[in-house]
Backbone as CSV, one residue per row, in Angstrom:
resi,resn,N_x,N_y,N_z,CA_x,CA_y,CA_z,C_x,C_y,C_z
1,UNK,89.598,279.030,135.889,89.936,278.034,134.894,89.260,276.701,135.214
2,UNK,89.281,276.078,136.220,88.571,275.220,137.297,87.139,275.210,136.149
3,UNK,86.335,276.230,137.086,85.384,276.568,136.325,84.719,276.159,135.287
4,UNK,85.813,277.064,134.590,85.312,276.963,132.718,85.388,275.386,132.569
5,UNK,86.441,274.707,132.811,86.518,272.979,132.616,85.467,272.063,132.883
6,UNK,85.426,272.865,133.987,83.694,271.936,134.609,82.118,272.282,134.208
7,UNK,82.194,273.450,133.420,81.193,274.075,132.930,80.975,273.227,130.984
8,UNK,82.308,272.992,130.823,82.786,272.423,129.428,82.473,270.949,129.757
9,UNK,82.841,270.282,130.580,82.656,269.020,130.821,80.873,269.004,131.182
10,UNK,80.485,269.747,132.079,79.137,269.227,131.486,78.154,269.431,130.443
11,UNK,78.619,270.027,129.496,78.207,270.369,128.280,78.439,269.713,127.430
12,UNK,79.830,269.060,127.712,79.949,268.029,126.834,78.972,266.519,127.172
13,UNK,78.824,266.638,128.610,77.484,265.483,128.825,76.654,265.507,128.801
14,UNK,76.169,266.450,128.420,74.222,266.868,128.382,74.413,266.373,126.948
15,UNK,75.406,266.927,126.046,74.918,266.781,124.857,74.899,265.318,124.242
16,UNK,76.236,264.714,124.891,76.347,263.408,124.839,74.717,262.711,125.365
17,UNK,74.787,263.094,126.399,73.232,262.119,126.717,71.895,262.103,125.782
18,UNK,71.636,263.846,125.735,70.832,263.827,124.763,70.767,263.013,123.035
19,UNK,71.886,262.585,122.644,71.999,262.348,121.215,71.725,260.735,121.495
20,UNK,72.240,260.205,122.617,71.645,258.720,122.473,70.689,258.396,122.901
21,UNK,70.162,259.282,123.386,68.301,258.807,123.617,67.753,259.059,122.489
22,UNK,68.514,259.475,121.225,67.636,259.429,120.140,67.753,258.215,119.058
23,UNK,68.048,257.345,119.651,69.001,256.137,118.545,67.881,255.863,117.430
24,UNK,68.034,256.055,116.126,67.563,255.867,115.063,67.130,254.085,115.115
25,UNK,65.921,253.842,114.791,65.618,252.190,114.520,67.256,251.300,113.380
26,UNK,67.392,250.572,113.481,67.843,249.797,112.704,66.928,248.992,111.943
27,UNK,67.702,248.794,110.818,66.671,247.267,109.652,67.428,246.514,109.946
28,UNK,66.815,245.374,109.821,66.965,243.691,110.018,67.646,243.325,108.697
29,UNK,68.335,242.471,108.825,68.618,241.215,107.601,68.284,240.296,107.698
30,UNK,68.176,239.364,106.346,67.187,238.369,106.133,67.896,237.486,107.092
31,UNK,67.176,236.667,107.853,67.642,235.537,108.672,68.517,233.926,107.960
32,UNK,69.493,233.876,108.275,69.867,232.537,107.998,68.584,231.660,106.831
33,UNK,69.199,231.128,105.923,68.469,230.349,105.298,67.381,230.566,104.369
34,UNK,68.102,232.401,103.402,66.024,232.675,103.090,67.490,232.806,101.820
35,UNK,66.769,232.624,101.131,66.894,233.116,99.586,67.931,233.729,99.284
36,UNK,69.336,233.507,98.697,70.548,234.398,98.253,69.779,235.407,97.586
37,UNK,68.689,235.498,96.569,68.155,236.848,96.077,68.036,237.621,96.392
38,UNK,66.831,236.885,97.497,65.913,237.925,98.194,66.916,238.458,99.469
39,UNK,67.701,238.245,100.236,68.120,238.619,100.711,69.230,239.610,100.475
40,UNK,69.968,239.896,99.290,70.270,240.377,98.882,69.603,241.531,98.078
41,UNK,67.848,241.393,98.113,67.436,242.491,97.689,66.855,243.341,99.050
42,UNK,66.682,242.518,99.748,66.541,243.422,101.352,67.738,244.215,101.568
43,UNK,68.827,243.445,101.193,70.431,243.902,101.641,70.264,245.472,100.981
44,UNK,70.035,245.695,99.431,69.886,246.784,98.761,69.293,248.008,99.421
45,UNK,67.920,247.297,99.937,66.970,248.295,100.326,67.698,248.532,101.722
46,UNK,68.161,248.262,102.595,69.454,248.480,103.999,70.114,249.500,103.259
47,UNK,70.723,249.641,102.665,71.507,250.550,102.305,71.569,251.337,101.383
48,UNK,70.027,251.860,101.023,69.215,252.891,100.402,69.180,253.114,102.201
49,UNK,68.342,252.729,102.929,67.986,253.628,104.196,68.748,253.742,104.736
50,UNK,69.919,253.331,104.938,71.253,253.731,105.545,71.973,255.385,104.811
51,UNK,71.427,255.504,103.810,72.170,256.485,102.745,70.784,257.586,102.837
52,UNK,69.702,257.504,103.517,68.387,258.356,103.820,67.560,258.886,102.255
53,UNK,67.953,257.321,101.348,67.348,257.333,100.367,65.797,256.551,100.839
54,UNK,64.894,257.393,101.594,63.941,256.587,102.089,62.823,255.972,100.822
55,UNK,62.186,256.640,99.556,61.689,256.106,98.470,62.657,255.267,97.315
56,UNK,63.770,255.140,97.648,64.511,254.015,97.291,64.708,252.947,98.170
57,UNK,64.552,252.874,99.541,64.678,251.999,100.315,63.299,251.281,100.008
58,UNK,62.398,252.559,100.012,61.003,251.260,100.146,60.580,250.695,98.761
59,UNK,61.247,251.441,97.587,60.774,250.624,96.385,61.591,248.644,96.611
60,UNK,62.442,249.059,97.052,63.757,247.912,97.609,63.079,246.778,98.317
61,UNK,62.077,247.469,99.237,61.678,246.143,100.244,60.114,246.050,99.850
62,UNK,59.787,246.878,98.689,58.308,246.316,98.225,58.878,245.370,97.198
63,UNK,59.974,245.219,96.469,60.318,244.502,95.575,60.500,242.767,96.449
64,UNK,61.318,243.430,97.481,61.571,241.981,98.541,60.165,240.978,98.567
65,UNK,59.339,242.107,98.617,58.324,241.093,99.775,57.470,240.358,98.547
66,UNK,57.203,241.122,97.157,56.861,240.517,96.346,57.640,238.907,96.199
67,UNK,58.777,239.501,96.180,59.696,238.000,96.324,59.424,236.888,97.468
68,UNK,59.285,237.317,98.599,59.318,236.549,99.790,57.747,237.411,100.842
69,UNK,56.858,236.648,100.132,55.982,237.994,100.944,55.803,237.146,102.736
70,UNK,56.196,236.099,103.215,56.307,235.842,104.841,57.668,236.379,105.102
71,UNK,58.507,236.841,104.211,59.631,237.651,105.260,59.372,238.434,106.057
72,UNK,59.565,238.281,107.315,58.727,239.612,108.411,59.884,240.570,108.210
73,UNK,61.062,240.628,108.311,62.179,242.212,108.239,61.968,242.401,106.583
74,UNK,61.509,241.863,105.519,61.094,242.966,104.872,60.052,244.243,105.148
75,UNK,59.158,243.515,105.699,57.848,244.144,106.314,58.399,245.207,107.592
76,UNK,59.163,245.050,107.905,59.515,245.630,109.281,60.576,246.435,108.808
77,UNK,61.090,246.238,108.228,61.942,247.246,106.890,60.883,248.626,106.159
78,UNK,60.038,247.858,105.491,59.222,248.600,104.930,58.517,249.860,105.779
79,UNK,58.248,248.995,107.148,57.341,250.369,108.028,58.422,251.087,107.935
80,UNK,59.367,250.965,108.805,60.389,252.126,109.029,60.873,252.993,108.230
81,UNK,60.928,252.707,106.749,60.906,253.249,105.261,59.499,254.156,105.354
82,UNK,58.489,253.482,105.475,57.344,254.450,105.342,57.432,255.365,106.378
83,UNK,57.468,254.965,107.815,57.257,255.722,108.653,57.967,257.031,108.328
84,UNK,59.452,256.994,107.926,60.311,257.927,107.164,59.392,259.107,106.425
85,UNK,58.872,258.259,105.274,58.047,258.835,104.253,56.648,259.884,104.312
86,UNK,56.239,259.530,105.724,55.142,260.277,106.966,54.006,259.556,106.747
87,UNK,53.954,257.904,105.779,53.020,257.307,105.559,52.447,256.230,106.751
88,UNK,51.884,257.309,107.759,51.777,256.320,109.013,50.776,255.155,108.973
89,UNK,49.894,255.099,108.072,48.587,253.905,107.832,49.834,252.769,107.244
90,UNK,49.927,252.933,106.164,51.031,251.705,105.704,51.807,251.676,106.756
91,UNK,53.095,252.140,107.165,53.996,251.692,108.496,52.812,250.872,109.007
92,UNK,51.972,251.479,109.780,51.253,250.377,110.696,50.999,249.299,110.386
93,UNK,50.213,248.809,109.148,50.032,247.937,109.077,51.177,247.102,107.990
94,UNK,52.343,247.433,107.710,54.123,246.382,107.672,54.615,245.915,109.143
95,UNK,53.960,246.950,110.358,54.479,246.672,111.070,53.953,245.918,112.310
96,UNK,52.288,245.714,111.770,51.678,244.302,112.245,52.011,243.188,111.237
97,UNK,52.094,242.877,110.743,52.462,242.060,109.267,53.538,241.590,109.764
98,UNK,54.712,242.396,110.319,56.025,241.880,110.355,55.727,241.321,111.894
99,UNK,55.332,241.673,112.758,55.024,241.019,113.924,54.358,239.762,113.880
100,UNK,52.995,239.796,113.205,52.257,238.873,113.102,53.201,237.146,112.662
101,UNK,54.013,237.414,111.238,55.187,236.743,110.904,55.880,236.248,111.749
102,UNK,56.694,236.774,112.676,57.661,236.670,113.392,57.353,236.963,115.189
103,UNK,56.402,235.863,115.627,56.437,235.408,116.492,57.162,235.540,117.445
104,UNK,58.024,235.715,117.001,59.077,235.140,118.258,60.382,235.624,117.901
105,UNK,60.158,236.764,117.224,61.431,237.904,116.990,61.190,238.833,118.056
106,UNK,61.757,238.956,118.870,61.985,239.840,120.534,62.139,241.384,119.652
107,UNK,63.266,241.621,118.655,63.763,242.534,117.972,62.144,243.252,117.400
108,UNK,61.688,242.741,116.384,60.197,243.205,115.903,59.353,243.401,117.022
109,UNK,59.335,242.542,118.208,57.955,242.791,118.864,58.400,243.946,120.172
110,UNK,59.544,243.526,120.043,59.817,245.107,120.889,60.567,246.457,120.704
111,UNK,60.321,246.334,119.361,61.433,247.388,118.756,60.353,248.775,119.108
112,UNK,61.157,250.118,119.417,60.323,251.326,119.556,59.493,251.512,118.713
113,UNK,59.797,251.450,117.140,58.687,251.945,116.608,57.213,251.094,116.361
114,UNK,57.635,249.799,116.933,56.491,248.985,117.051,55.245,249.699,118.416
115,UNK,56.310,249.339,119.133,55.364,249.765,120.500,55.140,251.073,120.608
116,UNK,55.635,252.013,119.635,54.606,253.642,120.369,53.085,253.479,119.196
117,UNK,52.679,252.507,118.352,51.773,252.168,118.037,51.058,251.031,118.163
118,UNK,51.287,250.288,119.670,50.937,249.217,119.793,49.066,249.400,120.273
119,UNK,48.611,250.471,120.727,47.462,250.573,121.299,46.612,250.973,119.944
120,UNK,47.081,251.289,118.755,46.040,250.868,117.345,46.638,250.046,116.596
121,UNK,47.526,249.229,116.728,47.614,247.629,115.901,47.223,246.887,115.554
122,UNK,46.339,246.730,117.105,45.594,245.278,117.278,46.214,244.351,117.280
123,UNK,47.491,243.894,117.920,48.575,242.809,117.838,47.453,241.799,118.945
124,UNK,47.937,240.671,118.254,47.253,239.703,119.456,47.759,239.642,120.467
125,UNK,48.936,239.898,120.590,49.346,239.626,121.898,50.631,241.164,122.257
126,UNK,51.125,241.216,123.437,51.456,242.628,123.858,52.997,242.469,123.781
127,UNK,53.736,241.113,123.724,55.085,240.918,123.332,55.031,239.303,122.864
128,UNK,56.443,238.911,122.132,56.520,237.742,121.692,56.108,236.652,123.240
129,UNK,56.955,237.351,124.177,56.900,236.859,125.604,55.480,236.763,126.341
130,UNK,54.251,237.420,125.803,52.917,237.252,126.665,52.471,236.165,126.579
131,UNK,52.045,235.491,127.334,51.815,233.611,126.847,50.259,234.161,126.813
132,UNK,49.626,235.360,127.646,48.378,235.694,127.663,47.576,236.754,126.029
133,UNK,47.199,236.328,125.758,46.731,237.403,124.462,45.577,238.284,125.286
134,UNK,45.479,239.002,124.306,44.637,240.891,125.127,43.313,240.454,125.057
């Protein structure tokens, strides 16, 4: 009985471990101070991709950016929508766009799906934090 408990208990932790090394990206919301609209039309497109309506999410944050085209989490919204979509040329380049923007968003410049395409970006620099550019 021993046994079986301890055989159950680590099964229950492998599986546990495995499921959070897979943590899905999150989208951003508009930052303090942008537009009751537009932020509220980013808000929309959040929760199209929350609901894995991924071609409703991105019609959502192509509508945003028309609205606000220096919002970087629309753009950074948008890759992750595309990336969804298997449109890896667009993702890439929303998701230099949204970097390029946002300087000095730690969240964008080091978020996973930024950096497993950071070596064809061409980002000027390798985090918000490099005072050195490449």
């Amino acid at each position: 009985m021993k046994a079986v408990s301890m055989i159950l208990f680590v099964t229950v932790l492998m599986v546990g471990c495995a499921n959070s090394s897979k943590l899905q990206p999150m989208t951003l919301r508009a930052p303090a101070g942008t537009n009751a609209a537009v932020s509220q039309q980013l808000e929309v497109g959040n929760q199209l991709f929350a609901q894995h309506d991924w071609n409703g999410a991105r019609d959502a944050y192509v509508a945003t950016i028309k609205a606000a085209p220096d919002l970087a989490e629309a753009h950074y919204n948008l890759a992750l929508a595309l990336e969804r979509l298997g449109d890896k040329t667009g993702s890439r380049q929303h998701y230099i766009q949204a970097a390029n923007l946002a300087p000095g968003n730690k969240v964008i410049w080091d978020a996973p799906p930024l950096r497993k395409h950071e070596t064809t970006l061409g980002l000027e620099k390798k985090s918000f934090q490099d005072v050195n550019p490449r």
